[in-house]
N, C-alpha and C positions, 0 to 999 in steps of 0.2 A: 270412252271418256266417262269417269266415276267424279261426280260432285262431293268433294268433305269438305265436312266443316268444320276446326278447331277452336278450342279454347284459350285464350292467352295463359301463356308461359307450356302450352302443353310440345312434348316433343314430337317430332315428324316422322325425323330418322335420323338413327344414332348412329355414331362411326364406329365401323364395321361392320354396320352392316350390309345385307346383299342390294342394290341397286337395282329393282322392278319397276318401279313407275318414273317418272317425271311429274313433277309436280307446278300448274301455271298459276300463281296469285292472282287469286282474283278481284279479291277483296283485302284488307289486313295486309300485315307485313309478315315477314319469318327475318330470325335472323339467325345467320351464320356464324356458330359458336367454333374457335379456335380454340385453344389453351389459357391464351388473353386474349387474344384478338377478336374483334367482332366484325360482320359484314351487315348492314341493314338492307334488306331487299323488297321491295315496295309489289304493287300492281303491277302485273306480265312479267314480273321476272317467273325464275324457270327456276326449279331447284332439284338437283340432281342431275344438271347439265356438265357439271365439271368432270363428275363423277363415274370409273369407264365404268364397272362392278362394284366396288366395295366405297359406302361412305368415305371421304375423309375425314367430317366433322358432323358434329352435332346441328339440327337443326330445329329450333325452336319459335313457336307461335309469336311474336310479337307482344299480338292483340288477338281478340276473336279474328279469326281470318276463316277463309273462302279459297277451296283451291281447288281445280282442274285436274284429277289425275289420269297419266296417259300413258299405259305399257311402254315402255322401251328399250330397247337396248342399243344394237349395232345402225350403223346407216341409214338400214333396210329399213329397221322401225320407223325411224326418220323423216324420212321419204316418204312414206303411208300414208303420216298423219300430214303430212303440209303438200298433197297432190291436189292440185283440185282446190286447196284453200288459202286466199292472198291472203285474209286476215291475219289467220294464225302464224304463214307464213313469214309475213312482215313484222309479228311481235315477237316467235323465236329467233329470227334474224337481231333484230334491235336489243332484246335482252341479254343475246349470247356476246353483242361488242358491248354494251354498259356495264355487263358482270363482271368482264373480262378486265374492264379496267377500273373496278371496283375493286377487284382482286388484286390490280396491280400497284394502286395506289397503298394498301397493305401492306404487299412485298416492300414496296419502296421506301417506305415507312420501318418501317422493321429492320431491315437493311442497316440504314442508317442508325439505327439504334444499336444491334449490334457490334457494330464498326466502332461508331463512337462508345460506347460498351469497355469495348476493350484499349482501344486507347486513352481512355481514362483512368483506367483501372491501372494501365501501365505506368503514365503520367501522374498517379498518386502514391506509387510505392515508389517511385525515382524524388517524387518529395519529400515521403516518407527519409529515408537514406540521407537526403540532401542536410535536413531538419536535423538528423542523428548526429551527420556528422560537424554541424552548424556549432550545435552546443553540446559538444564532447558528452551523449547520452548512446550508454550500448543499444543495439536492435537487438529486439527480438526477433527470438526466430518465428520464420511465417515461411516454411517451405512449398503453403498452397500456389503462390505465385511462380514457382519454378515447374508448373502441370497446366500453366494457363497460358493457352495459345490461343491464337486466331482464327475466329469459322473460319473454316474449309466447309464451300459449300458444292453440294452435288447438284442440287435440282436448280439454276439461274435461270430469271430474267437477263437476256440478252438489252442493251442499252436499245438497242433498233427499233426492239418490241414494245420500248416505252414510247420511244419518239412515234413510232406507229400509231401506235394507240392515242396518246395525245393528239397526234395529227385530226384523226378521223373525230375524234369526239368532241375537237375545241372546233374544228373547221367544214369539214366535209363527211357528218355525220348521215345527212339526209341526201345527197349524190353519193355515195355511198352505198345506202341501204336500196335506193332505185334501183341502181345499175345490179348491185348482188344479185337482188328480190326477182330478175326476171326468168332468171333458168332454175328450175331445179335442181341441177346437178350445182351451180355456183353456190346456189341457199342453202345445202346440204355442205358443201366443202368448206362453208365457209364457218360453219353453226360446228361442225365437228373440227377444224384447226383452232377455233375460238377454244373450245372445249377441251383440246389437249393441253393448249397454251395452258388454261385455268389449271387444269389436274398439275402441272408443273411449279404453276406458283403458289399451289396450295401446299404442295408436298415442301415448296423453299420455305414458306411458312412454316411449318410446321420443325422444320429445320434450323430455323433460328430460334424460335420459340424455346426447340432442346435446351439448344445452347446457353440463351438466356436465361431458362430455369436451371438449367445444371451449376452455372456459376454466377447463378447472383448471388451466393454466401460470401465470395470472396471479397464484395464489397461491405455487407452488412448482414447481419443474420440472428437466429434467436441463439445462437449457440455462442456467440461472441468472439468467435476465433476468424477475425476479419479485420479490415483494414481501418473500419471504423473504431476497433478496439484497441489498437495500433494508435492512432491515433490521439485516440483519449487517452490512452496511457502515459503516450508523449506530452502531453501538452501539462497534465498533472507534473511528470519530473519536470517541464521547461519550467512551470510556473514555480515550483520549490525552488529553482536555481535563482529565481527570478530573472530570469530573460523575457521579452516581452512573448505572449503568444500567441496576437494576434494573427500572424500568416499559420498557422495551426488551425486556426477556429475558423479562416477563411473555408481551407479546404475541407473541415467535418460539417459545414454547412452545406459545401458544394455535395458530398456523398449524398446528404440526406436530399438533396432539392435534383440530380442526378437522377437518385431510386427514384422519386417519386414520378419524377415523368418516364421510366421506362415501363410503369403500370404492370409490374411482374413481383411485388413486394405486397406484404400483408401490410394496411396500410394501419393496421393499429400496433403492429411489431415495429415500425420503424418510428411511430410517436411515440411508444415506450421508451427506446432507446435513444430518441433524442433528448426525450425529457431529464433522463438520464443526467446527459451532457448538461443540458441548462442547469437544471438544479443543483448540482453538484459544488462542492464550498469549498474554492482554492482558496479562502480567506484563512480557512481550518488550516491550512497545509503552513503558513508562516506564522501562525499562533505557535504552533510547536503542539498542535492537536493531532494530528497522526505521526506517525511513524515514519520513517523514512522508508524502510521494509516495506509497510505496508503502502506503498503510492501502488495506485492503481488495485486494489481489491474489488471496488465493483464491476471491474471486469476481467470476465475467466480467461485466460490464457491459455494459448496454443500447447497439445498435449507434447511434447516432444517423445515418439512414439521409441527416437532407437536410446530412448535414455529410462526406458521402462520395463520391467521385468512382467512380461505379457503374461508370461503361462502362470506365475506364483499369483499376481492381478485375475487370474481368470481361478485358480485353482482354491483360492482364499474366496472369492465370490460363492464357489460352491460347494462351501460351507466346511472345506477341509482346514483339517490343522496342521499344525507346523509338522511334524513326524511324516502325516500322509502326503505332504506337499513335497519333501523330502524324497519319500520312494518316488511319489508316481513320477517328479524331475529326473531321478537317478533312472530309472524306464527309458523314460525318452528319450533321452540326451544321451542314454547305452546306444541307442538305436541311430540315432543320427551323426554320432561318432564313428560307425562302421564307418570303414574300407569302401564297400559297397551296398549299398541300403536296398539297393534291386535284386540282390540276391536272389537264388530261389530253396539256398540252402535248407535243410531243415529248422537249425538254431534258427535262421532269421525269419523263415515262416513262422516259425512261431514265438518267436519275440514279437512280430508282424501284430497276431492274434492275441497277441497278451494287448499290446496298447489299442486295439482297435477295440477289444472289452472295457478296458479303461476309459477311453475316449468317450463313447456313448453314455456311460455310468456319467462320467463329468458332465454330459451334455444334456443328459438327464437335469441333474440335481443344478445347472445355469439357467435349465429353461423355465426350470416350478418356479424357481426364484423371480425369475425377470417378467414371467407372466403374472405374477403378481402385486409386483410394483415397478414396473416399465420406467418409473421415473428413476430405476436404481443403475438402470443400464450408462454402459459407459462405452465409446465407439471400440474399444477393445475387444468388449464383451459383443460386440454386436457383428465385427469382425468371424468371432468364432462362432457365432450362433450363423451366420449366412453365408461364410466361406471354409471353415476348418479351421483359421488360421488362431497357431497357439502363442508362435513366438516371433520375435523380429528376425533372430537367429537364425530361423529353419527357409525362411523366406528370402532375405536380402531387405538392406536398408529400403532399396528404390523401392522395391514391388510392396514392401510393408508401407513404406509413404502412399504409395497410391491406391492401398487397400483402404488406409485411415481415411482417405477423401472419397475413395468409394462408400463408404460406410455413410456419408452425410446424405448419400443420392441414391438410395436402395429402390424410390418411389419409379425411376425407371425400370426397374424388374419386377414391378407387379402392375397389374389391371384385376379385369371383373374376374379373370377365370386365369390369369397367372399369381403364381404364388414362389416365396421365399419359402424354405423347410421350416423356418422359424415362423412365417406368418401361416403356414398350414398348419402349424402344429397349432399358433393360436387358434384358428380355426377349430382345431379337433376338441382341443380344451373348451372353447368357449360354445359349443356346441352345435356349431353353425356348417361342418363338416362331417360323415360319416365318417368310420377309421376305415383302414385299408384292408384289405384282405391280405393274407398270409400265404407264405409261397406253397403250402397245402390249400389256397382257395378257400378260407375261412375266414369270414367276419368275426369281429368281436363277438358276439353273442355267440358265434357258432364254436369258436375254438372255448370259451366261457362253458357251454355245455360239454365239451368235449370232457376239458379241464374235471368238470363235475363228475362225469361219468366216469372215468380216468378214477377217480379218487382222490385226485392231489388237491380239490379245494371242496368245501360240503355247501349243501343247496343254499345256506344261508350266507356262506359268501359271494354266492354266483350272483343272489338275487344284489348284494349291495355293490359291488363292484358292477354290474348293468349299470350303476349312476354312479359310479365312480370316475369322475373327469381327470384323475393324474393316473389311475389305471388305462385310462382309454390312452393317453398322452404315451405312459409306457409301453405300452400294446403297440401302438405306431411307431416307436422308438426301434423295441425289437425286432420288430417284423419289416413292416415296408422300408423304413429309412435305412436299417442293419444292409439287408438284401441290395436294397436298387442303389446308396451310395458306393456299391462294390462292383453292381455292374455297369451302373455310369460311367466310371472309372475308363473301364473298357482293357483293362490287363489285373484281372482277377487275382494270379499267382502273386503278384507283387503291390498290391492295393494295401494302402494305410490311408487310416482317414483323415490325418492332419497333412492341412496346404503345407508344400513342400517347393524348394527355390527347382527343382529336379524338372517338373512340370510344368513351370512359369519360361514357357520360352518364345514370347514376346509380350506385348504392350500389356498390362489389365485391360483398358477400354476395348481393346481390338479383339481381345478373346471373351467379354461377356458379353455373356447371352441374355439380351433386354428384352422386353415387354414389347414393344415396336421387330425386333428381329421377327420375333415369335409368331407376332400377328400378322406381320407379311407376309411370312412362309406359309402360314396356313390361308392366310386370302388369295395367296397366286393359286393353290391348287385347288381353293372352290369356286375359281372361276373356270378351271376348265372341269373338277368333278364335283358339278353343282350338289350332288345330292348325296354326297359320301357320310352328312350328318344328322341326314333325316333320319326316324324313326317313324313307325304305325305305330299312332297311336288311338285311343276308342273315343270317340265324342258321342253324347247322347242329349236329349233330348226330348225325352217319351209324348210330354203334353202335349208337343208341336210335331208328333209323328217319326221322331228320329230317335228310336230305340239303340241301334249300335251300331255305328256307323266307324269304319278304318279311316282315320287321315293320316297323312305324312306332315313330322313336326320337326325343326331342325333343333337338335341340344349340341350345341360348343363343349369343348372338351375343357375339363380343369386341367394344366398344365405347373409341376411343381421343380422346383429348380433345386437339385441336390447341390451340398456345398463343397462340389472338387472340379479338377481340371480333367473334362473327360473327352469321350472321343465316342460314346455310345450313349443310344437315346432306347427308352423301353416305353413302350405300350402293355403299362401294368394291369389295368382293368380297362375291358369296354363299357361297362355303366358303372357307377357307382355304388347302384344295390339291386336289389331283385326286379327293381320295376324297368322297363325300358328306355324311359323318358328322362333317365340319370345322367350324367355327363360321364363320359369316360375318363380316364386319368392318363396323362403322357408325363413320362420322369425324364429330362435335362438335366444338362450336369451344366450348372451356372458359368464355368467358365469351360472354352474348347477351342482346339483351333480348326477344327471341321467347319465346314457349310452348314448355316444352320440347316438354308432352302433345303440341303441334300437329307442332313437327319431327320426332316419335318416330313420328307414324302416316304426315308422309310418308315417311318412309326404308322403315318397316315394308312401303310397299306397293308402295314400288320394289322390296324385297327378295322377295314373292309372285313379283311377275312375274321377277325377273334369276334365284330361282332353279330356277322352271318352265323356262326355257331352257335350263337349265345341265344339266337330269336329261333336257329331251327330244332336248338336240343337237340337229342340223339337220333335224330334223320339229317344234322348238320354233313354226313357225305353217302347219303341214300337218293342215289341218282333218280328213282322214281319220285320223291321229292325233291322240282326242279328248284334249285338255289344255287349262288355264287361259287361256292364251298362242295355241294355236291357235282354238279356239273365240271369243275377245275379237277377235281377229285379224280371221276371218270375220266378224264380226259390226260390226265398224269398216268396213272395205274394201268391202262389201257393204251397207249402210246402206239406201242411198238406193232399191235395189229391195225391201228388205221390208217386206213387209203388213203382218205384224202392229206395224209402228211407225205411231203418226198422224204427222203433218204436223209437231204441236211438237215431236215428237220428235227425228224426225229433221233440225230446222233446229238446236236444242240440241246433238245431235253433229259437225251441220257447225261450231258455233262453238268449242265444245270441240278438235276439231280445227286450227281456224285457229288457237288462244290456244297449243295445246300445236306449232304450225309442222308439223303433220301425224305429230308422235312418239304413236303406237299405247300404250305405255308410259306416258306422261306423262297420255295420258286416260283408262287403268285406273287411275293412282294418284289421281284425283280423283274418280271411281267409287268406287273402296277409301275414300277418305276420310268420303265418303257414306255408304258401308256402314256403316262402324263406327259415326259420331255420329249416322245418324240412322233411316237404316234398325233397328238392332236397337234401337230404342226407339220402332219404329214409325212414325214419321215416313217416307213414304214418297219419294225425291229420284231413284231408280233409271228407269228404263222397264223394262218388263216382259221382253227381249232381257237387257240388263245382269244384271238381278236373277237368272234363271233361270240365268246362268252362275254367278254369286258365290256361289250358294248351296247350289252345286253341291262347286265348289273353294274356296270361303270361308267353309266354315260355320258358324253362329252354336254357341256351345254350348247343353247340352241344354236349359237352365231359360229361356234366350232363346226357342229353336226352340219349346217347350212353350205360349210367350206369343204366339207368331204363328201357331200351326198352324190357329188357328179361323178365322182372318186371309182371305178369297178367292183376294189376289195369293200369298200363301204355300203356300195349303192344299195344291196338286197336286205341288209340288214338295218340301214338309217331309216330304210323306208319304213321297213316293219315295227321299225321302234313309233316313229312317229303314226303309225296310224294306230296304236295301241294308246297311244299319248291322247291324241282324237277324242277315243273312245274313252278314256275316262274323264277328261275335259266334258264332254257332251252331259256323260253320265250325274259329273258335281252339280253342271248348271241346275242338270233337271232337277238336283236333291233341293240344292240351294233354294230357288224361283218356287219349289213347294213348300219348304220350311219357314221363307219369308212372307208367304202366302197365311200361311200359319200363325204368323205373330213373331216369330222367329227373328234374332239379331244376327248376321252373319259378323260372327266374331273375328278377331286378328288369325285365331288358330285356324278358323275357320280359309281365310283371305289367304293364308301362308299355303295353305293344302292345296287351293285354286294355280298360283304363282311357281310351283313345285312342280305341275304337270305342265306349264308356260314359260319354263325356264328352258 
């Protein structure tokens, strides 16, 4: 048990991340940060009890607070720490049912808001209509309400589980915890059902929270294409008609007094726009002071997207004139009038290659534009910058409508280390990102000198274009975005970069690829391959005796979402630049109808092997230097002379082989794939050669390894892991206990390297 002390408002632990300690208040509060939701957790509670592996929220200091921290993980941990002690015993009992129903009160909470949410929202456009058709005033169109349906929720509270809970905490909270408190095995089973229950109402949580942030536009918004502007727009013609319109001003009171108590609104966006409403002069309106055309000007109106000429809209933004707007339509619309557009003809290959130069060129000269006045952007323009999409035409009405609503809610497809191709590219431009390397393995600088050397540009341009930010912008354009939007794709011969109706064949929502998909797919497989994103890296220290010391650091991957409907995922770079401690890069295709889970463990296990390579340099397959890559290596190449494989074995690898065209790579990542689904649940798919490497460099974490070590094919090998694991456990302490001896701070980096040999 490690005593910390924090500072008010400091964080604990951030969601997503890996789940090491338990954390017991000691002193101070923490409070449990949802999206809006809050949880306040006082003295004994427990934090990082809901929790199996991976955060699901943020958790932050209160106050100066005091907390208790306690390794743990599975049961076993569990059970350790409350053997032998009532105290602690009786207060993780008591915390795990008051959390649980702190959490539930939340859910319930939430719930209800939703629910009522949407039948509100329903209830105010059937007003809406009613009102239209009251006083002979045409509707607008507002097609966002024919996309707005009802959570469907995955993660419930079950009704039982409320009444349960109320039961025990309004009546028999303290016969209760008696009776629990007296077995171990019951205070353990009851501390971990409490705890799954929570992981379920956190994740329902966070489920509605979606929900309610994906469509609270539809009530009110900064973009004004909502019900509230619907409204005011109505109530301006009722008043010109002069009908009264007061049941009008009823319900644009109710929207805004609604938002406010759903506490998922900016709350000085919605006193803008009601101020709006108040101050507004229908006195003007029968003076003969406006226009009759003009009723309703202060608020913007819904785009009607299939009454818009997309591509001429996109193609005028970048900076073309009428003539060039002319050809590059007459292009496409050659192109999309074919017979057959999958061709693999010559002509249409290469018509294919004419528009996919064009395209980029356009995307080009949309992005300079829009990066530098972002206020110019229009959801059209934004359409094309994060999907491909040129025209309403090439897609279908519906999927273009639901592209247009998609375009409001992009903030679900990015986080700290996911990205749009349009917010990467911001990135690249505004400096904050490295460019990519080029399908020759050249950096900007590097292909810049090549370029130099070459002859086609002289020193004096090399040196100005290094700080040339719409060079670097084109560089990425070329190179990475050109390349990986074609293999994202996933059928090369017949790839064009504009979204097309051909590849829309079900839902938008059901086929993109969000920022939540992404980060569960990579959370499931580091809970079973905890250390697949560590690095060594050097920590020093000379004054307090720690000249150069190796630790293991975990870097997250940046993950970029190209703008097509694809079916293949690439693991373009394992680090970012020369140094180790870089993020590696994975390319998605934003929308697909594959598994994300499935493409997320193949890239994961091309990313094992490219970035063993990359740390052994040219011994990356020099079996005398033992590594992932070398060892897989020898044990591919050499097959067919060793004993210890039978007969089915090694004909398994010769076909493996054939299927992967003899790529060494391609048949460790179908290995890896094994490992992960079936291997660490027992299922055995490995031969006993493969298995003995993977679990060497691939190792399960501890509560997996704990489930297999009784196991034969496991037994010799888990052991030997774990007593290596020992040994350098032993070895930190002693660095650590002298460095701190020293004057020495054991740092997070420091703490992370410790938790890395304890996972």
């Amino acid at each position: 048990m490690e005593i910390i002390k924090v500072k008010r408002d400091q964080v604990i632990a951030k969601k997503n991340d890996k789940v090491n300690y338990w954390y017991l208040v000691q002193e101070g509060t923490v409070i449990q940060k949802f999206d809006f939701s809050e949880v306040k957790f006082e003295k004994n509670a427990i934090i990082g009890i809901l929790e199996k592996d991976i955060y699901l929220c943020d958790y932050v200091a209160g106050e100066d607070t005091v907390l208790a921290a306690f390794l743990c993980g599975d049961s076993t941990y569990l059970k350790n720490i409350l053997t032998g002690q009532e105290k602690i015993r009786n207060i993780f009992l008591r915390a795990a049912i008051a959390q649980r129903h702190q959490l539930l009160c939340v859910y319930s909470e939430l719930n209800n808001k939703a629910r009522q949410f949407h039948t509100f929202v329903e209830t105010l456009y059937n007003d809406y209509t009613t009102f239209c058709n009251k006083y002979r005033i045409e509707q607008e169109s507002f097609s966002r309400i024919e996309h707005f349906n009802q959570l469907e929720m995955r993660h419930k509270a079950e009704s039982w589980e409320v009444n349960n809970s109320v039961s025990i905490m309004k009546n028999y909270m303290q016969e209760y915890l008696q009776l629990m408190g007296k077995d171990d095995g019951l205070t353990v089973g009851v501390i971990m059902e409490a705890a799954a229950q929570m992981r379920r109402f956190a994740l329902g949580i966070g489920e509605m929270e979606n929900y309610l942030s994906y469509n609270k536009d539809i009530m009110i918004s900064e973009s004004r294409n909502d019900l509230f502007a619907l409204f005011f727009n109505l109530s301006i013609k009722t008043y010109a008609k002069k009908y009264d319109i007061e049941p009008i001003v009823k319900d644009i009171n109710l929207i805004v007094q609604v938002a406010g108590k759903l506490n998922v609104y900016n709350t000085r966006m919605l006193a803008r726009r009601f101020n709006e409403f108040k101050n507004y002069d229908y006195e003007n309106i029968l003076s003969g002071g406006v226009d009759a055309e003009a009723l309703g000007v202060n608020v913007r109106k819904e785009i009607d997207i299939t009454a818009e000429d997309c591509m001429t809209h996109i193609l005028e933004y970048a900076g073309y004139n009428d003539e060039e707007i002319d050809s590059i339509s007459e292009t496409i619309e050659s192109y999309w009038n074919l017979p057959d557009r999958m061709s693999t003809d010559n002509a249409v290959y290469a018509l294919r290659r004419k528009i996919s130069s064009v395209y980029y060129e356009i995307y080009y000269k949309v992005f300079m534009h829009a990066v530098k006045d972002e206020s110019t952007l229009t959801p059209i323009l934004e359409m094309f910058l994060n999907f491909g999409f040129m025209d309403m035409s090439f897609v279908g009405e519906e999927h273009a409508q639901a592209l247009y609503e998609l375009s409001a809610h992009l903030d679900i497809c990015r986080s700290e280390h996911i990205f749009t191709i349009y917010e990467w590219l911001k990135c690249i431009y505004n400096g904050e990102k490295d460019t990519s390397k080029n399908e020759f393995d050249m950096d900007y600088n590097e292909y810049l000198a090549d370029m130099e050397k070459s002859g086609k540009i002289t020193a004096e341009q090399m040196k100005s274009y290094q700080q040339d930010r719409e060079k670097m912008v084109e560089y990425e354009i070329n190179n990475m975005f050109t390349s990986v939007n074609k293999v994202t794709y996933g059928r090369i011969t017949t790839f064009c970069p504009i979204l097309s109706d051909y590849d829309l064949n079900s839902a938008i929502e059901k086929m993109l690829v969000t920022a939540d998909k992404l980060e569960n797919a990579i959370n499931e497989i580091r809970k079973i391959d905890y250390s697949i994103f560590y690095r060594e890296v050097m920590f020093s220290d000379t004054e307090k005796g720690i000249n150069c010391e190796r630790i293991m650091k975990e870097v997250l991957p940046d993950i970029i979402l190209m703008p097509n409907v694809g079916s293949r995922v690439i693991m373009w770079q394992e680090t970012s630049g020369k140094k180790s401690d870089t993020p590696g890069r994975f390319m998605f295709p934003i929308f697909t109808m594959s598994d994300v889970n499935d493409l997320m463990l193949e890239v994961m296990g091309a990313f094992r092997w490219e970035l063993c390579r990359r740390i052994q340099g040219i011994h990356w397959n020099d079996v005398r230097d033992k590594s992932l890559t070398a060892e897989y290596c020898s044990y591919i190449q050499f097959y067919s002379k060793n004993h210890e494989l039978s007969a089915d074995a090694k004909e398994k690898i010769k076909t493996a082989l054939a299927r992967a065209k003899n790529n060494y790579r391609e048949v460790f990542v179908k290995d890896y794939i094994n490992w992960i689904n079936y291997e660490s649940n027992g299922s055995f798919r490995l031969n006993k050669i493969a298995r003995d490497i993977l679990v060497r460099y691939c190792p399960f974490a501890k509560a997996i390894r704990h489930g297999l070590a009784t196991n034969p094919l496991y037994q010799v090998s888990i052991t030997k892991f774990e007593a290596e694991t020992e040994k350098q456990i032993k070895k930190y302490k002693t660095i650590y206990d002298r460095y701190e001896k020293a004057g020495g701070v054991i740092t997070e980096d420091l703490k992370q390297n410790m938790l890395y040999y304890q996972m």
